[in-house]
C-alpha positions in Angstrom: 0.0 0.0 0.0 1.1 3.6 -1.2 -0.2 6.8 0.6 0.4 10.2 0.6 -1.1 13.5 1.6 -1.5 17.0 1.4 -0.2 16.3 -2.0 -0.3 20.2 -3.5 -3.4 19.5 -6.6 -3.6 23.1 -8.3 -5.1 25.5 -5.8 -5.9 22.9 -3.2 -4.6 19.5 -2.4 -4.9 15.5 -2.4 -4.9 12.7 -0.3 -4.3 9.4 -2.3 -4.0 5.7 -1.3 -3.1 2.8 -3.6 -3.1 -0.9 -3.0 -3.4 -3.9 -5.3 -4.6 -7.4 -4.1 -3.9 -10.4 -7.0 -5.2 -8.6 -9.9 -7.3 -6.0 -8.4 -5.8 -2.8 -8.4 -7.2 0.2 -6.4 -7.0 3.7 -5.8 -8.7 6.1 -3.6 -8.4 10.3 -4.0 -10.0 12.8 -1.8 -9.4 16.2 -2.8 -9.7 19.7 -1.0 -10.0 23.4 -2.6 -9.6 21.7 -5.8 -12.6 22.9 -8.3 -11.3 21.6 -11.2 -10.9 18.8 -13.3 -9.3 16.1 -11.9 -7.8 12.4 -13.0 -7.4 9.3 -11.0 -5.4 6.0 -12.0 -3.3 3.4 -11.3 -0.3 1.5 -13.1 -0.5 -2.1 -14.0 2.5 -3.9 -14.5 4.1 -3.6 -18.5 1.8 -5.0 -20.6 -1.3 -6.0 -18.5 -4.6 -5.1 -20.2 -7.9 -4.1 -17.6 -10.8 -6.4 -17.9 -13.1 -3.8 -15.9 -12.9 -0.4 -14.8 -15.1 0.8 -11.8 -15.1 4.5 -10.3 -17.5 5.3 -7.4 -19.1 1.7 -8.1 -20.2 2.2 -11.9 -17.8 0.9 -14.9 -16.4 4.0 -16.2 -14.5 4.6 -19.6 -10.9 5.3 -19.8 -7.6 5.9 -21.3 -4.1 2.8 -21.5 -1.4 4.5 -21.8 2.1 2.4 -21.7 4.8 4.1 -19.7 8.3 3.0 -18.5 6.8 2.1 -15.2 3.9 -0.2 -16.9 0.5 0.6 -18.3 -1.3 3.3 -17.0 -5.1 3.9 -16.6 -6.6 6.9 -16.2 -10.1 8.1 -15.8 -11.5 11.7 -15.4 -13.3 12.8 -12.5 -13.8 16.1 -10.5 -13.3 16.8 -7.2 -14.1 15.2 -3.8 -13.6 11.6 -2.7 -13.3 8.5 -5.3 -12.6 4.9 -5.5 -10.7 3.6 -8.9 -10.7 -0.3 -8.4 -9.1 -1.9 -11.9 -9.2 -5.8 -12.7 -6.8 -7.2 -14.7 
C-alpha cells in the first residue's frame, strides 16, 4: 500500500492511497480546494490489459497509456472523494 497526503493539486490538495490485491488494483483520491478537473489511475504492470474499470461503483471509460513504469489507466473525474478499483 502507497499513501500520501497533502499532495499540492492546483489551488488545493490531495490525499491518495493505492493498494493492489492479486489482480485488483485500487485507488482512492480525496481532494480539498480543488474545483477543477481532476484524474485518478493506477499503473499495472508492462503490458497488463484491464478487464473492468469501476469508479464510485459504476464501470467508467478510460484511457491505456504504456509508460516505462507499466501501463497506465486513467479516468476523469472532478473533485471530492473517489474509488478507482481496476481488474486485470
Amino acid at each position: 500500500m502507497e499513501q500520501g497526503e497533502d499532495i499540492r493539486l492546483g489551488n488545493g490538495s490531495a490525499a491518495v492511497l493505492a493498494s493492489h490485491d492479486g489482480s485488483t488494483y485500487r485507488t482512492e483520491i480525496t481532494t480539498a480546494g480543488v474545483t477543477r478537473h481532476v484524474e485518478i489511475g493506477h499503473t499495472l504492470p508492462r503490458g497488463t490489459q484491464p478487464t473492468a474499470v469501476v469508479l464510485d461503483g459504476r464501470p467508467v471509460k478510460y484511457e491505456l497509456r504504456e509508460t516505462n513504469r507499466g501501463t497506465e489507466v486513467t479516468v476523469p473525474t472532478g473533485p471530492g472523494h473517489h474509488t478507482l478499483i481496476v481488474t486485470a
